[in-house]
C-alpha positions as CSV (number, residue, x, y, z in Angstrom):
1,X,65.6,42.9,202.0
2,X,62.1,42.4,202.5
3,X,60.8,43.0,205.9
4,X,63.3,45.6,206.5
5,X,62.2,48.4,204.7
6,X,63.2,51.9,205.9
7,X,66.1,50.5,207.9
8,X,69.4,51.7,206.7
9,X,71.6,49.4,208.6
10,X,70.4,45.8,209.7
11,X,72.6,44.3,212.3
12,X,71.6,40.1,212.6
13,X,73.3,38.4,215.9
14,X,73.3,35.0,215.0
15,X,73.7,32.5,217.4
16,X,76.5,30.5,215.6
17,X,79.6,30.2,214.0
18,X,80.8,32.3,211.1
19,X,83.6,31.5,208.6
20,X,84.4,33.5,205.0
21,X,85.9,32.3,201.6
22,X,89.6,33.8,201.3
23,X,91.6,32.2,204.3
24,X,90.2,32.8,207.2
25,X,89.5,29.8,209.3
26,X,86.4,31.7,211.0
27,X,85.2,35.7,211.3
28,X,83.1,37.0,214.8
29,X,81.7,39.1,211.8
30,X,81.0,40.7,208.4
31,X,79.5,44.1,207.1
32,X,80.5,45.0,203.5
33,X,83.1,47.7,204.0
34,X,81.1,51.1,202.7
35,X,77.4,51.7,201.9
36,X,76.7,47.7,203.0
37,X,72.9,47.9,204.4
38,X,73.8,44.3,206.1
39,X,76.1,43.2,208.8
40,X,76.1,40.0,210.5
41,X,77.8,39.2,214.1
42,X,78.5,35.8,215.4
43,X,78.1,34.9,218.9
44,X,79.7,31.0,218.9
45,X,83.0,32.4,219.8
46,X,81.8,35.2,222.0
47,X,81.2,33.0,224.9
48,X,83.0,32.4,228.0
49,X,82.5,34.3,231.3
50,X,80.0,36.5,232.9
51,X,77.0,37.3,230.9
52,X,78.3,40.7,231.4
53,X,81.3,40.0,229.2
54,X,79.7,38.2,226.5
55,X,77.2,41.2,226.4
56,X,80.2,43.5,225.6
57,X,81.7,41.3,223.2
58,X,78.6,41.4,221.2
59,X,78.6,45.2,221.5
60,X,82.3,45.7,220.2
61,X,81.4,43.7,217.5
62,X,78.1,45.1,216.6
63,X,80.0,48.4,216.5
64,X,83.0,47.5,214.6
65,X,80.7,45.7,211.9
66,X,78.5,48.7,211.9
67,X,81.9,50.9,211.3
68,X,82.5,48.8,208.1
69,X,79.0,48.9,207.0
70,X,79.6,53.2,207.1
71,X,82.9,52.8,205.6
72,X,85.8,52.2,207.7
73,X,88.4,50.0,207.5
74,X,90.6,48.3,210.5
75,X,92.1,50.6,212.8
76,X,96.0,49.8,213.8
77,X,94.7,51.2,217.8
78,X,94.0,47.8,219.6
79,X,91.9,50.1,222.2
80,X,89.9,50.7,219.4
81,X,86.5,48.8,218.1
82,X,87.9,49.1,214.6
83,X,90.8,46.8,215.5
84,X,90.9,43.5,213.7
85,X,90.2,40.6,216.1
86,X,92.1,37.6,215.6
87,X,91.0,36.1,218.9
88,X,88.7,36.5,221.7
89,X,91.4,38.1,223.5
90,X,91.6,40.9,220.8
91,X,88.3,42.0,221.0
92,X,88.2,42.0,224.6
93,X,91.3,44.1,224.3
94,X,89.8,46.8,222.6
95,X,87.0,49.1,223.7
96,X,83.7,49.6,223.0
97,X,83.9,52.7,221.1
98,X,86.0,54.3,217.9
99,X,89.7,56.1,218.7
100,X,89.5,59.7,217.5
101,X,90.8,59.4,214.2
102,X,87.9,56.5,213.2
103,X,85.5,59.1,215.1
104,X,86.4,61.5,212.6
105,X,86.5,60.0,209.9
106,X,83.2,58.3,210.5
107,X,81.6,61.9,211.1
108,X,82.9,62.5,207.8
109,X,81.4,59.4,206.5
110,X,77.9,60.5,207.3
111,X,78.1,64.2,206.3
């Protein structure tokens, strides 16, 4: 991508919706599962609440695009970032960081 040479990952928060072919009405995100250099995060449905809260949404999300973009898939742990949000109440479920299995695996990922 031009402009963005020597980043490995490139994260872009864009301040609007998101939506994907394949059934799903909208996504808070996308990152090609697994050597993807690109991930996109999408704050429309982020909002609500302290600023706080909308700042940790965007985190989670960041993260669990990020995780994709290194390889993993969706994690069955709602506590972790790697669980699939369906809603705004998923990913506000979940924390802001990998269970120990994803951990691992990501370590692995990057070795």
């Amino acid at each position: 991508m031009r402009g963005y040479e020597g980043f490995d990952k490139i994260v872009l928060v864009i301040n609007d919706d998101g939506y994907v072919e394949g059934g799903l009405n909208f996504v808070f995100g996308v990152a090609k599962i697994g050597g993807g250099a690109l991930a996109l995060v999408f704050t429309k449905r982020l909002r609500g609440g302290e600023q706080s809260l909308y700042h940790l949404r965007i985190l989670k999300e960041v993260l669990h695009e990020l995780g994709h973009s290194f390889g993993l898939d969706h994690c069955t742990d709602p506590k972790c970032v790697m669980y699939f949000s369906n809603t705004i109440e998923d990913t506000d479920r979940k924390g802001p960081g990998y269970c120990q299995r994803c951990m691992a695996r990501l370590r692995s990922l990057l070795r």
